[in-house]
N, CA and C atoms of all chains as a GROMACS GRO file, in nm:
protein
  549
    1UNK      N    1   0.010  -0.961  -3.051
    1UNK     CA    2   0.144  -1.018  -3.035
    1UNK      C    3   0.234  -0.968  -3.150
    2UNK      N    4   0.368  -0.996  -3.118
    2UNK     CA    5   0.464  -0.958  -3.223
    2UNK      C    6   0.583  -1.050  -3.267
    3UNK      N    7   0.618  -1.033  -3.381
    3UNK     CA    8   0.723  -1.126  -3.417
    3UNK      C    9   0.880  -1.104  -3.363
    4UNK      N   10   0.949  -1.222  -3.388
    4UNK     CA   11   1.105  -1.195  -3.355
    4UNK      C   12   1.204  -1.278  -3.331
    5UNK      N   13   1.326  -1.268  -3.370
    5UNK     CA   14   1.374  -1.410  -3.359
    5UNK      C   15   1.502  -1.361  -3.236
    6UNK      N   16   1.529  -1.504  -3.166
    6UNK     CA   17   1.604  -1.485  -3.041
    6UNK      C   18   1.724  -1.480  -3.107
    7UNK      N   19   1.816  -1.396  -3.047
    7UNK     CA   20   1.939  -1.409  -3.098
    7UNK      C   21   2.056  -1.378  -2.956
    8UNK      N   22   2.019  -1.419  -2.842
    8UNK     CA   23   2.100  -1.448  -2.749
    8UNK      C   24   2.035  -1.469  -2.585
    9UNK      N   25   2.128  -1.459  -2.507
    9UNK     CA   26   2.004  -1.454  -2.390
    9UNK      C   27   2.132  -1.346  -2.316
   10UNK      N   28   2.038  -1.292  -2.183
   10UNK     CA   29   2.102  -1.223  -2.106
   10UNK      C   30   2.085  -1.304  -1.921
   11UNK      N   31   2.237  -1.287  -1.850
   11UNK     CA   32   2.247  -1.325  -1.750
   11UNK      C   33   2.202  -1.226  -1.674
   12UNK      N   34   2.088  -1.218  -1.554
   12UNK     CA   35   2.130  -1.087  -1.435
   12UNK      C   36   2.105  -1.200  -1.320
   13UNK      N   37   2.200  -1.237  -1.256
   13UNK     CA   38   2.196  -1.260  -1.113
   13UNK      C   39   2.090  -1.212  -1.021
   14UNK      N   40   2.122  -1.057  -1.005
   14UNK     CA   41   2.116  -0.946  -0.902
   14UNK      C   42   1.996  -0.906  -0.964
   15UNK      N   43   1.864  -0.954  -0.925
   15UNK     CA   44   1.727  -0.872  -1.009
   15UNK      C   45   1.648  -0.873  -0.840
   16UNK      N   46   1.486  -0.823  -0.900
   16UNK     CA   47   1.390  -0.796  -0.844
   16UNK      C   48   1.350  -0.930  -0.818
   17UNK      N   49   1.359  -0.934  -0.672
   17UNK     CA   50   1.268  -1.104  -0.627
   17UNK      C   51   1.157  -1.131  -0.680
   18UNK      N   52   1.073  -1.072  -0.748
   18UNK     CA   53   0.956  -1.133  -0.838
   18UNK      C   54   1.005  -1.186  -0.991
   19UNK      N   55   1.128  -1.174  -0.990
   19UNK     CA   56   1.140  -1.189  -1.110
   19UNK      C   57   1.282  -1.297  -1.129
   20UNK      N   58   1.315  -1.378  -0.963
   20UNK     CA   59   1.344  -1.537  -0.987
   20UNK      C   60   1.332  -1.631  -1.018
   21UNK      N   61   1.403  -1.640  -1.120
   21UNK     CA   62   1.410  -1.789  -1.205
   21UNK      C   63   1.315  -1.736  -1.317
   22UNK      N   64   1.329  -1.641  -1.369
   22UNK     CA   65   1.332  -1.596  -1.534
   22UNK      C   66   1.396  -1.609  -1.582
   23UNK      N   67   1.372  -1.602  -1.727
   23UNK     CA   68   1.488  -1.608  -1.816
   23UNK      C   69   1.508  -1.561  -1.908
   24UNK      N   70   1.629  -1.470  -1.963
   24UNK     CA   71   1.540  -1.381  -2.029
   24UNK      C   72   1.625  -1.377  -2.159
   25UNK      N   73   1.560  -1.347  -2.276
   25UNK     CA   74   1.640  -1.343  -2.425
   25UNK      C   75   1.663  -1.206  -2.500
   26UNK      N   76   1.781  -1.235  -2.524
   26UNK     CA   77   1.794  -1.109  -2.621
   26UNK      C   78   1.698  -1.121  -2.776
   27UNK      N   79   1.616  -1.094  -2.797
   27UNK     CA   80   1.502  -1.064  -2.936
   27UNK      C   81   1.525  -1.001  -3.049
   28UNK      N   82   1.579  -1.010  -3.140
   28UNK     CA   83   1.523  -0.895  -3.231
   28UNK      C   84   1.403  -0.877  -3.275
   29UNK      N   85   1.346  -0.803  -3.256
   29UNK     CA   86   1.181  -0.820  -3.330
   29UNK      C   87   1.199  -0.770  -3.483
   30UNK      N   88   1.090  -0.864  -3.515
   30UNK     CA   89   1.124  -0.834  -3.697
   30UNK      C   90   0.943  -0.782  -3.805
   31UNK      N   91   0.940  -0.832  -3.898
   31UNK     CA   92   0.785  -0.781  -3.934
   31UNK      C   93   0.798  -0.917  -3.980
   32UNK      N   94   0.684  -0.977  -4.050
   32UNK     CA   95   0.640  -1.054  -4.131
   32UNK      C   96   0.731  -1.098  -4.278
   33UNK      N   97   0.789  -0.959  -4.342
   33UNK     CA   98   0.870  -0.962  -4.437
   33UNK      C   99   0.994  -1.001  -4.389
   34UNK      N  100   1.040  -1.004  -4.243
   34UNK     CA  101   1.164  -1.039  -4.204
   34UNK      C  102   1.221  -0.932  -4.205
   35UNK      N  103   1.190  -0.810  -4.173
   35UNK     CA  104   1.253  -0.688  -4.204
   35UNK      C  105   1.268  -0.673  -4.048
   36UNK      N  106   1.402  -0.592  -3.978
   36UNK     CA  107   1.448  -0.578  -3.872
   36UNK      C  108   1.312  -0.456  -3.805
   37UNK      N  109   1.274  -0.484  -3.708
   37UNK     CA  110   1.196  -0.346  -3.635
   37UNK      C  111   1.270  -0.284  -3.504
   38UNK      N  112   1.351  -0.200  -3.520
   38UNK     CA  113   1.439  -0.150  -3.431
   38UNK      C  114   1.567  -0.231  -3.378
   39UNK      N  115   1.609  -0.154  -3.237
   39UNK     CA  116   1.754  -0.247  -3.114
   39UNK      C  117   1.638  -0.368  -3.139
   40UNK      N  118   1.742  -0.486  -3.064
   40UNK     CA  119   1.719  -0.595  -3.021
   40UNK      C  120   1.674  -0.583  -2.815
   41UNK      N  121   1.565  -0.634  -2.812
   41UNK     CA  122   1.507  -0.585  -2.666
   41UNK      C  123   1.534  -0.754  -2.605
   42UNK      N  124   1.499  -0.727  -2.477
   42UNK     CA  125   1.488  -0.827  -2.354
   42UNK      C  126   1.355  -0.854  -2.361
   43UNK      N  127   1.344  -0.997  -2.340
   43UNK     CA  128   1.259  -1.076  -2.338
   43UNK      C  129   1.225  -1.178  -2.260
   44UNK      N  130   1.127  -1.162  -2.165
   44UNK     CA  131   1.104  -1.344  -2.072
   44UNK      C  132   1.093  -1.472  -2.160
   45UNK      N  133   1.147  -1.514  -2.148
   45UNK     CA  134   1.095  -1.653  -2.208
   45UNK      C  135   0.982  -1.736  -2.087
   46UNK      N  136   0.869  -1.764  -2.191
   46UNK     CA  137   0.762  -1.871  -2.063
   46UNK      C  138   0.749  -1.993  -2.160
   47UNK      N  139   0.872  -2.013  -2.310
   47UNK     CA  140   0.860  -2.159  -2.371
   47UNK      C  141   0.968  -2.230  -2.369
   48UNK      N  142   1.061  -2.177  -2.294
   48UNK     CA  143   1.191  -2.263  -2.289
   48UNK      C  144   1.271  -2.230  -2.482
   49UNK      N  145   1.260  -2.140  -2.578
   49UNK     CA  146   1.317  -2.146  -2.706
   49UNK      C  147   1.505  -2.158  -2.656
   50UNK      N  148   1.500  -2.097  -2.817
   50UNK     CA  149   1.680  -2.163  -2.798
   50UNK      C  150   1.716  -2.022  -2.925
   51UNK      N  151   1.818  -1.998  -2.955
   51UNK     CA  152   1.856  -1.946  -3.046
   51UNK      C  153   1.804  -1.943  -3.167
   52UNK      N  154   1.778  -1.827  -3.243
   52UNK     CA  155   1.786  -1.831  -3.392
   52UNK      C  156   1.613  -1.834  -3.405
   53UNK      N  157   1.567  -1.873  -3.285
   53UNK     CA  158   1.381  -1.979  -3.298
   53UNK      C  159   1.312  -1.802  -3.370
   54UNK      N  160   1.209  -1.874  -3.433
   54UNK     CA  161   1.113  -1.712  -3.461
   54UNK      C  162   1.027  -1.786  -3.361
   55UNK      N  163   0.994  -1.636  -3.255
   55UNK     CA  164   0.862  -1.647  -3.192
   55UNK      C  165   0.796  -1.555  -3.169
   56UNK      N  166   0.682  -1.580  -3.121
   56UNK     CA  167   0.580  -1.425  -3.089
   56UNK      C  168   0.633  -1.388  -2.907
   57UNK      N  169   0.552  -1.241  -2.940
   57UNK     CA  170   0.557  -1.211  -2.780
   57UNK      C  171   0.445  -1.102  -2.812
   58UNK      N  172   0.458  -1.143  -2.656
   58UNK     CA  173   0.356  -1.015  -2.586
   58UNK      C  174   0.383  -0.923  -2.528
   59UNK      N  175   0.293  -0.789  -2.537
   59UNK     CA  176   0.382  -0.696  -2.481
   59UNK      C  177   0.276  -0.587  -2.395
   60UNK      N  178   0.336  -0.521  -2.305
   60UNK     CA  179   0.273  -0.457  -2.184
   60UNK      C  180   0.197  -0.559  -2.070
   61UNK      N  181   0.127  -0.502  -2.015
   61UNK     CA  182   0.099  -0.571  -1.885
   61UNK      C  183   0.034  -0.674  -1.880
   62UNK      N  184  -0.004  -0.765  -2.040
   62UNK     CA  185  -0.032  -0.913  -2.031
   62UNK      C  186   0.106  -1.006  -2.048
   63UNK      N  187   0.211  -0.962  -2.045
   63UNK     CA  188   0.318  -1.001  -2.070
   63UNK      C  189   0.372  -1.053  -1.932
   64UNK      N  190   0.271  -1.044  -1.864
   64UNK     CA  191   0.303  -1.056  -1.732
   64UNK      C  192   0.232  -1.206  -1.620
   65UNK      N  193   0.099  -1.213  -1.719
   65UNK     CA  194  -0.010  -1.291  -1.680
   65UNK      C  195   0.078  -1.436  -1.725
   66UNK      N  196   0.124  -1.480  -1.799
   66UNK     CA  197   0.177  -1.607  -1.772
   66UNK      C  198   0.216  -1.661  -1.642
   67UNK      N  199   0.284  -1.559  -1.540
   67UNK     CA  200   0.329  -1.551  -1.422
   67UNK      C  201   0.227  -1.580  -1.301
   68UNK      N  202   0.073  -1.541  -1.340
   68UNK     CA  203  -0.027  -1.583  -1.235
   68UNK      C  204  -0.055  -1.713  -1.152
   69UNK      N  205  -0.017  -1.716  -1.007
   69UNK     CA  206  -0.077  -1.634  -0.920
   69UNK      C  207   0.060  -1.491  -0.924
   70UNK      N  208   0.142  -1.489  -0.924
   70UNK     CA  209   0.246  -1.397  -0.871
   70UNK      C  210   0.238  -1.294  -1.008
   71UNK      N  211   0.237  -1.150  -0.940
   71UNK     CA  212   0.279  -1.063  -1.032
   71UNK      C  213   0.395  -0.992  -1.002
   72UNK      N  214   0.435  -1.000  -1.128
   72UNK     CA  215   0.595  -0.976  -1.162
   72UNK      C  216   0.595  -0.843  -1.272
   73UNK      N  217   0.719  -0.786  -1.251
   73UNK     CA  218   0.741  -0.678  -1.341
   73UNK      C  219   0.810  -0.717  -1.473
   74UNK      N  220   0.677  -0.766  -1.535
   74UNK     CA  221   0.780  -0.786  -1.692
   74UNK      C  222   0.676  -0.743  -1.808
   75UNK      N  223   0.753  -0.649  -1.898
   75UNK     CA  224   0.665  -0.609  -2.031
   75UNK      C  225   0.679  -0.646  -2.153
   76UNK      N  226   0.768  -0.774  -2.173
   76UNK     CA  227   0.750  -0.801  -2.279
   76UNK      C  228   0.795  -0.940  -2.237
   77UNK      N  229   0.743  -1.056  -2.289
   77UNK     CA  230   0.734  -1.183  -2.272
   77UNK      C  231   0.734  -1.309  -2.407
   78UNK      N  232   0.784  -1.376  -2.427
   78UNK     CA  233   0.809  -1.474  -2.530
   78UNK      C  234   0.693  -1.570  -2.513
   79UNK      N  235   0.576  -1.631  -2.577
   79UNK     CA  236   0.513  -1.706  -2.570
   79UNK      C  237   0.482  -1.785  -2.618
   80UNK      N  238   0.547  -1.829  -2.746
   80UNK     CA  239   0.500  -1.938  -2.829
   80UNK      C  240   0.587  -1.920  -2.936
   81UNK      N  241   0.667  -2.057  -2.994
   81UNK     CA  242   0.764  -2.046  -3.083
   81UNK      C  243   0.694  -2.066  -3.215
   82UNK      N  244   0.739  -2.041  -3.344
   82UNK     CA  245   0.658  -2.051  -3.485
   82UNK      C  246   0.764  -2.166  -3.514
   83UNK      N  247   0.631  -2.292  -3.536
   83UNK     CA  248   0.720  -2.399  -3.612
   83UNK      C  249   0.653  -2.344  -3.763
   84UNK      N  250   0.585  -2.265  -3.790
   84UNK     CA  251   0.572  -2.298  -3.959
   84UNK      C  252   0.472  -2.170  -3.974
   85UNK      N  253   0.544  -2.060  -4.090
   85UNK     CA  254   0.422  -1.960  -4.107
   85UNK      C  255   0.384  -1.902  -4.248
   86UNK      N  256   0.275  -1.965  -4.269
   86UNK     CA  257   0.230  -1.971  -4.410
   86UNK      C  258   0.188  -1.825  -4.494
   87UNK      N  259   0.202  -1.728  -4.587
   87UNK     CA  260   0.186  -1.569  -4.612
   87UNK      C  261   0.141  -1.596  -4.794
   88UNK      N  262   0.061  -1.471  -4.749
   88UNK     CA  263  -0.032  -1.456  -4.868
   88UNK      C  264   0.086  -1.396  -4.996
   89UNK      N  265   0.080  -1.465  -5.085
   89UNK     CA  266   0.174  -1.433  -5.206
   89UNK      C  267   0.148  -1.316  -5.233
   90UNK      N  268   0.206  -1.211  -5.267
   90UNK     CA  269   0.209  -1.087  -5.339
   90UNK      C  270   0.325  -1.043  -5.416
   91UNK      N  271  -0.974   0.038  -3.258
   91UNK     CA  272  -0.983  -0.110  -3.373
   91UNK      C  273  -0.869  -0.044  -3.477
   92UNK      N  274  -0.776  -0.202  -3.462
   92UNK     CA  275  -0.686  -0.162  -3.636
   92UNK      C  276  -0.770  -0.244  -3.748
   93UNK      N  277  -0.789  -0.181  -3.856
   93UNK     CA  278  -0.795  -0.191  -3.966
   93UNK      C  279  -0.685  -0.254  -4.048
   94UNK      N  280  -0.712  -0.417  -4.077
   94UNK     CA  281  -0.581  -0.426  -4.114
   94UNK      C  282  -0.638  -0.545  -4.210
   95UNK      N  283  -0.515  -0.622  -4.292
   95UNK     CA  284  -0.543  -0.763  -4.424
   95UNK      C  285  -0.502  -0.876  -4.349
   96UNK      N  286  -0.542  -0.982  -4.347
   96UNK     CA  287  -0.490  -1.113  -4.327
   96UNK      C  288  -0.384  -1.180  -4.393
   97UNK      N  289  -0.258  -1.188  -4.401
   97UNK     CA  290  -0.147  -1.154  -4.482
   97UNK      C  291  -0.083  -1.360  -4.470
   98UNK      N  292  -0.127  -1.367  -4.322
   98UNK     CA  293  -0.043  -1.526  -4.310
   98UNK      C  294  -0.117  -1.584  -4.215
   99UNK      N  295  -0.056  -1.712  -4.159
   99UNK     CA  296  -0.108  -1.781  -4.043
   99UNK      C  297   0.003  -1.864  -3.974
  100UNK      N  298  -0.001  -1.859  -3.874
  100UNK     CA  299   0.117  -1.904  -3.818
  100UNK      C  300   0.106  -2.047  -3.723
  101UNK      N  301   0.150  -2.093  -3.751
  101UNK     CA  302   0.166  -2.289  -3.656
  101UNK      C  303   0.264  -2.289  -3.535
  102UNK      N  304   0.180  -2.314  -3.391
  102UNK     CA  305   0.314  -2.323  -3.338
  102UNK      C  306   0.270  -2.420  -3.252
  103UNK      N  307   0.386  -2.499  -3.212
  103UNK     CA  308   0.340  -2.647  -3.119
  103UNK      C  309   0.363  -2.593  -2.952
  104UNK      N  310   0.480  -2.546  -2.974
  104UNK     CA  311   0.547  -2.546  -2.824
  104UNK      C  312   0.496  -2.370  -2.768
  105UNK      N  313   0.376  -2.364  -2.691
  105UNK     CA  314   0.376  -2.234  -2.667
  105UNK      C  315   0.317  -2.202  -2.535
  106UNK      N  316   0.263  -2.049  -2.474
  106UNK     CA  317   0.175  -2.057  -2.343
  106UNK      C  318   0.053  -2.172  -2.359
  107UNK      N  319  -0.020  -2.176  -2.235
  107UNK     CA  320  -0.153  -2.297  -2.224
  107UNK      C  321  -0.236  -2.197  -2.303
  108UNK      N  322  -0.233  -2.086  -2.274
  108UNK     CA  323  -0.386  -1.970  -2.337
  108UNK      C  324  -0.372  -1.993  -2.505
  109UNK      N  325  -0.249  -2.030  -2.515
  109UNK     CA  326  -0.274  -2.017  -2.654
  109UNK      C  327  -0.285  -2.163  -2.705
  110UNK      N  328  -0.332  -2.252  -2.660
  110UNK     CA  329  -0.334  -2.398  -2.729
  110UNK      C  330  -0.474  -2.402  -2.780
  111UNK      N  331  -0.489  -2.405  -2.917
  111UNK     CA  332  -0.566  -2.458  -2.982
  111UNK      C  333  -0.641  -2.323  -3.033
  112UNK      N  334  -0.590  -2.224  -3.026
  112UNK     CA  335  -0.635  -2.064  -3.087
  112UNK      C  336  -0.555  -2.104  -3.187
  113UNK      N  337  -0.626  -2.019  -3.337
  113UNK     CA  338  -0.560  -1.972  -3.428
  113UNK      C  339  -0.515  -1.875  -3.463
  114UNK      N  340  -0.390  -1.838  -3.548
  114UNK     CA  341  -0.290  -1.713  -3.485
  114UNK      C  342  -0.293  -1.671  -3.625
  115UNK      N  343  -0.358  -1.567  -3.660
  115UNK     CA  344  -0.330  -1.494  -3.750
  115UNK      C  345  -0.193  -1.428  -3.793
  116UNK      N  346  -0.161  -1.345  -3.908
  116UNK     CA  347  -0.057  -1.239  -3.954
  116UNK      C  348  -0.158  -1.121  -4.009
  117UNK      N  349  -0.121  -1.038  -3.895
  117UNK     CA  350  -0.248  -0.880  -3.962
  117UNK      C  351  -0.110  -0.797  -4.024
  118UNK      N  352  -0.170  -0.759  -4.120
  118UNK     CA  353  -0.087  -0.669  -4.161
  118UNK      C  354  -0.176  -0.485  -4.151
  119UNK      N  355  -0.167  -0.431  -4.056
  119UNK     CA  356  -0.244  -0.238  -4.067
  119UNK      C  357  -0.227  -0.218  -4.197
  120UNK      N  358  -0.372  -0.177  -4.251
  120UNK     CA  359  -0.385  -0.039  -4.370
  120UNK      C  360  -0.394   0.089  -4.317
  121UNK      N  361  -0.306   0.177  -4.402
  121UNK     CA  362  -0.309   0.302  -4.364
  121UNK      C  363  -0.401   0.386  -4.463
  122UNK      N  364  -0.541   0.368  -4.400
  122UNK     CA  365  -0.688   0.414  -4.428
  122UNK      C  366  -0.634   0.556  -4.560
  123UNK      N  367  -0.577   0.650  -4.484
  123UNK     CA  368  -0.554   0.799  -4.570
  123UNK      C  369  -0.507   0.708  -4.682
  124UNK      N  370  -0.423   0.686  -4.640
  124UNK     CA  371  -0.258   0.650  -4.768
  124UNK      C  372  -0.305   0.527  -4.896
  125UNK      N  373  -0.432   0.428  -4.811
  125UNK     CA  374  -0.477   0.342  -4.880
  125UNK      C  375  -0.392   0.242  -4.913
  126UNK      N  376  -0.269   0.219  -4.781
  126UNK     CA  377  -0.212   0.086  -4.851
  126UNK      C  378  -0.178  -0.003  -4.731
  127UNK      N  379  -0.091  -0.108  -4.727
  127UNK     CA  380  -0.021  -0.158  -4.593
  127UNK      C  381   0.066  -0.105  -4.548
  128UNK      N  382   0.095  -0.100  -4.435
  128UNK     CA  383   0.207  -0.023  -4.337
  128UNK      C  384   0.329  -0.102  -4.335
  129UNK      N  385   0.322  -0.234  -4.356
  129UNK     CA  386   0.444  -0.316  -4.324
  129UNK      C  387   0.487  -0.360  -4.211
  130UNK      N  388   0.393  -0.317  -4.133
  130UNK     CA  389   0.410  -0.376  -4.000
  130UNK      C  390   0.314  -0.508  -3.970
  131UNK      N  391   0.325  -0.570  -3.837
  131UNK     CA  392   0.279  -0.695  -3.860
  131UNK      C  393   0.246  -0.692  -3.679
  132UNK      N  394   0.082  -0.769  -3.676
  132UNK     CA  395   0.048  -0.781  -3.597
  132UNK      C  396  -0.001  -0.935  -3.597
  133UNK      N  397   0.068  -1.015  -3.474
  133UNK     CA  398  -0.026  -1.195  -3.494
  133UNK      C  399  -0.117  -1.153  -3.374
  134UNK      N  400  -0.270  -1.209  -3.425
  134UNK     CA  401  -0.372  -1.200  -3.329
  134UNK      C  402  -0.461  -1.319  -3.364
  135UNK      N  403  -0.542  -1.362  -3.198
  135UNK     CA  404  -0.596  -1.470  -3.214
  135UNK      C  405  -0.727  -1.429  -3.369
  136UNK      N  406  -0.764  -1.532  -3.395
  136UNK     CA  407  -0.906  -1.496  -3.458
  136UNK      C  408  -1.001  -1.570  -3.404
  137UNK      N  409  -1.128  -1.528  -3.424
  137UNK     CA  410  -1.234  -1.574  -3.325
  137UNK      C  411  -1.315  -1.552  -3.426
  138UNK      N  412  -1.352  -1.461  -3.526
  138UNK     CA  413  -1.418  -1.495  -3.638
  138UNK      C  414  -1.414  -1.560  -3.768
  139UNK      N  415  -1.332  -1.613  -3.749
  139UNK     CA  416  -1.286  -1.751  -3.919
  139UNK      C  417  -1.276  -1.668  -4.025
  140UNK      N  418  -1.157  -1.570  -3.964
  140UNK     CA  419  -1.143  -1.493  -4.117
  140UNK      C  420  -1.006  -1.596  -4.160
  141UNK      N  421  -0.991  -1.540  -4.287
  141UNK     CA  422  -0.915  -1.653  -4.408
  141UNK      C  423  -0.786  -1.528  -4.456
  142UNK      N  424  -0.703  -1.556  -4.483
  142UNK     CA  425  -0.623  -1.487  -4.561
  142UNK      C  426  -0.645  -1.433  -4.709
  143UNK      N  427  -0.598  -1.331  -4.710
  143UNK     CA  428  -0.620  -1.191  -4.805
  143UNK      C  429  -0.778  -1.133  -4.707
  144UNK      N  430  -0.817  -1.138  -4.613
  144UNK     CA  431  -0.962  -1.068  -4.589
  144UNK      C  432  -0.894  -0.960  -4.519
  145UNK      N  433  -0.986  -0.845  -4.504
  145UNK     CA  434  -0.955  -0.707  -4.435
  145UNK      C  435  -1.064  -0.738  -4.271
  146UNK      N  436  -0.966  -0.713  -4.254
  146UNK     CA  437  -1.033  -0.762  -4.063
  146UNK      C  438  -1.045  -0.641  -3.965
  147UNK      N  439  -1.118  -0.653  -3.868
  147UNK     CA  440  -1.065  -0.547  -3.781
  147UNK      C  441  -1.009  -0.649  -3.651
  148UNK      N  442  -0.924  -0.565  -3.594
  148UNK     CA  443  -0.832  -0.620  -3.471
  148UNK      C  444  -0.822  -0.557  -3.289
  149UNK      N  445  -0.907  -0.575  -3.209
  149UNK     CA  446  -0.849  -0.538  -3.093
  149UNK      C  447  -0.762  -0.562  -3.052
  150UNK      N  448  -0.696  -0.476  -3.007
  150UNK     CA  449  -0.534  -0.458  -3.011
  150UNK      C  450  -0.487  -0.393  -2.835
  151UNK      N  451  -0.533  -0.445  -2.788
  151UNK     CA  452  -0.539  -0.389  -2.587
  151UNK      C  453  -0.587  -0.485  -2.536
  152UNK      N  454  -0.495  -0.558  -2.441
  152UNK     CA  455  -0.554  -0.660  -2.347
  152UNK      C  456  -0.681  -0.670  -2.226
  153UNK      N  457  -0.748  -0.556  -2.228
  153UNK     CA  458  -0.847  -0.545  -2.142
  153UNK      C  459  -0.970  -0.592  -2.255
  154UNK      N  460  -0.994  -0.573  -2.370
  154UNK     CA  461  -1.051  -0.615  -2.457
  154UNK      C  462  -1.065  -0.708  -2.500
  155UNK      N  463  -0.901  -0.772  -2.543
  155UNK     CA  464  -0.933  -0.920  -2.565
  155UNK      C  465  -0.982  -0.988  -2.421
  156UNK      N  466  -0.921  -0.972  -2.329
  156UNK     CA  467  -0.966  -1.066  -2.216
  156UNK      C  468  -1.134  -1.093  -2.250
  157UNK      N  469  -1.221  -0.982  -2.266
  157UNK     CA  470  -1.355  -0.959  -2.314
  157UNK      C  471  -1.398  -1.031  -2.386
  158UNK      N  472  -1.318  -1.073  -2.491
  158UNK     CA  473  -1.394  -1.142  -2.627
  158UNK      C  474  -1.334  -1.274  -2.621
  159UNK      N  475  -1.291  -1.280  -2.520
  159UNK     CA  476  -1.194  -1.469  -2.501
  159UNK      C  477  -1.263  -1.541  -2.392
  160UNK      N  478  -1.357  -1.388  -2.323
  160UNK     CA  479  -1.387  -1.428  -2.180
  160UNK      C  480  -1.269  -1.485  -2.077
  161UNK      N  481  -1.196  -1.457  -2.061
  161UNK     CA  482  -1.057  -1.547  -1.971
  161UNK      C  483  -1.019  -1.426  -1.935
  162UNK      N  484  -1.033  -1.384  -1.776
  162UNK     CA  485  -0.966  -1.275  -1.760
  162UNK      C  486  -0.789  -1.274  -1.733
  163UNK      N  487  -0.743  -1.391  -1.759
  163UNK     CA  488  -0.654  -1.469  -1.694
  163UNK      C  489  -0.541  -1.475  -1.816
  164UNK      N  490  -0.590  -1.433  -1.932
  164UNK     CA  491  -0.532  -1.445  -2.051
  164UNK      C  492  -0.440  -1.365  -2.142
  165UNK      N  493  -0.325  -1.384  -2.147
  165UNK     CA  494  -0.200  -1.282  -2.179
  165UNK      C  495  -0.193  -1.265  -2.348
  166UNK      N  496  -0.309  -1.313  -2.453
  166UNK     CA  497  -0.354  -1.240  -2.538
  166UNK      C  498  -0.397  -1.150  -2.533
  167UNK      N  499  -0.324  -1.016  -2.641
  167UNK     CA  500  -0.381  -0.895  -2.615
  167UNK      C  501  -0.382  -0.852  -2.767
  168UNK      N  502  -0.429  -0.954  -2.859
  168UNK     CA  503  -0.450  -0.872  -3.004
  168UNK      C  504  -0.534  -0.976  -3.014
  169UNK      N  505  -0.710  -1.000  -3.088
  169UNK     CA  506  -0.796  -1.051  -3.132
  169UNK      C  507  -0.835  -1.012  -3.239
  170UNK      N  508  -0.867  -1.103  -3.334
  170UNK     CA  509  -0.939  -1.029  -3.490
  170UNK      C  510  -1.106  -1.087  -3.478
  171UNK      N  511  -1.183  -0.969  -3.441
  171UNK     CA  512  -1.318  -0.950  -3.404
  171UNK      C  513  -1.432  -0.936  -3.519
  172UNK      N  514  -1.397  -0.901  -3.637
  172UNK     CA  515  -1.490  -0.835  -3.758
  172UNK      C  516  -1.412  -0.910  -3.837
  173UNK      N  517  -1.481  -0.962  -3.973
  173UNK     CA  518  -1.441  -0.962  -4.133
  173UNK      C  519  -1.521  -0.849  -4.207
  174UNK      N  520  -1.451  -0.791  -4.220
  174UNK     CA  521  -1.486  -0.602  -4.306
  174UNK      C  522  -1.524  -0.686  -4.458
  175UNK      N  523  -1.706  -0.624  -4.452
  175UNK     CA  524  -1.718  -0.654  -4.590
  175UNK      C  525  -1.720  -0.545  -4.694
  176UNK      N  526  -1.723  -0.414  -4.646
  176UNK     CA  527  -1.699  -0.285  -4.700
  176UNK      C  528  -1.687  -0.139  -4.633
  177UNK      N  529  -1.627  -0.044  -4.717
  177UNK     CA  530  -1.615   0.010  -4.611
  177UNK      C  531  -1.642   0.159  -4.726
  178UNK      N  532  -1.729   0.252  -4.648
  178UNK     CA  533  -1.786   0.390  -4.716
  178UNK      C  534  -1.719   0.479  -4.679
  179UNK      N  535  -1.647   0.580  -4.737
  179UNK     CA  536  -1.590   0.691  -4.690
  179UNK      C  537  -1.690   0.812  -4.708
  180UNK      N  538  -1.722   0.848  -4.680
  180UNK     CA  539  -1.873   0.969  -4.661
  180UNK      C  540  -1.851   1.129  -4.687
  181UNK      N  541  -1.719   1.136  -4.614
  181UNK     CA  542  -1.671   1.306  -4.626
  181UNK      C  543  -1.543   1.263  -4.596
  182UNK      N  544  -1.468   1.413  -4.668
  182UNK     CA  545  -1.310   1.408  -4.681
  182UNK      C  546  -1.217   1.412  -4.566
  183UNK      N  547  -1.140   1.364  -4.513
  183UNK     CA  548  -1.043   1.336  -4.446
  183UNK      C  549  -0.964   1.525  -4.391
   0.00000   0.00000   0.00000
């Protein structure tokens, strides 16, 4: 999994019928140090977050398995928000 | 397998069902040649009770973890499998 904090969401109406009633967030993914890792990507949400939240995601074709029985076309997925993350002093 | 340090640990209440009651590491990759951390950051379940500052190894592909979680059903796809108690370099790179 990978880190990242939400920093908006995106509307599409007009998508792929497997992929009604998603929802999806704009991400920045970041490292551990809080350091930016690239654009800001699209993201499913499967925890309901909100703005600003740090959370993990998953990415490639388990990003998808939250969705089971139905498979859906999604590669990167939001799964769990960080209430608290503790790092080795250096 | 990444080769990587146990850097953090992360708490989260509100998340998928697969992940309730796994513990979520912070891997940080060593870059073996270079001999240091990469700065990048990988959270993976652990399944062997490694602790922070340990050098771990990590499956990092969801056909694998499904393997070591047994759950084929399971949208974890990074596991920390080994606590590295040393490691021999034999011949030069």
């Amino acid at each position: 999994m990978i880190l990242g904090r939400v920093i908006g969401k995106v509307v599409a109406t007009q998508k792929d019928q497997k992929l009604e009633g998603a929802i999806f967030r704009l991400v920045q993914l970041i490292t551990h140090h809080g350091k930016k890792e690239g654009s800001p990507v699209v993201a499913v949400d499967f925890v309901q977050c909100g703005d600003s939240d740090l959370v993990y995601l998953v990415k490639g074709r388990e990003a998808s398995f939250p969705w089971i029985p139905e498979e859906a076309p999604i590669d990167l997925a939001i799964v769990g928000i960080v209430d608290k993350m503790e790092k080795l002093s250096s | 397998m990444i080769y990587g340090k146990v850097v953090g640990h992360l708490w989260s209440t509100i998340e998928e069902k697969e992940f309730v009651g796994k513990k979520l590491l912070i891997i940080e990759p060593i870059d073996l040649a270079a001999g240091k951390l990469t700065g990048e950051t990988i959270v993976a379940v652990d399944t062997v009770d490694a602790g922070i500052g340990e050098i771990v190894l990590v499956v990092y592909e969801g056909g694998s973890a499904r393997m070591v979680l047994n759950d084929e059903k399971t949208s974890v796809e990074a596991v920390v499998v080994g606590v590295v108690d040393h490691v021999k370099v034999e011949a030069a790179i």
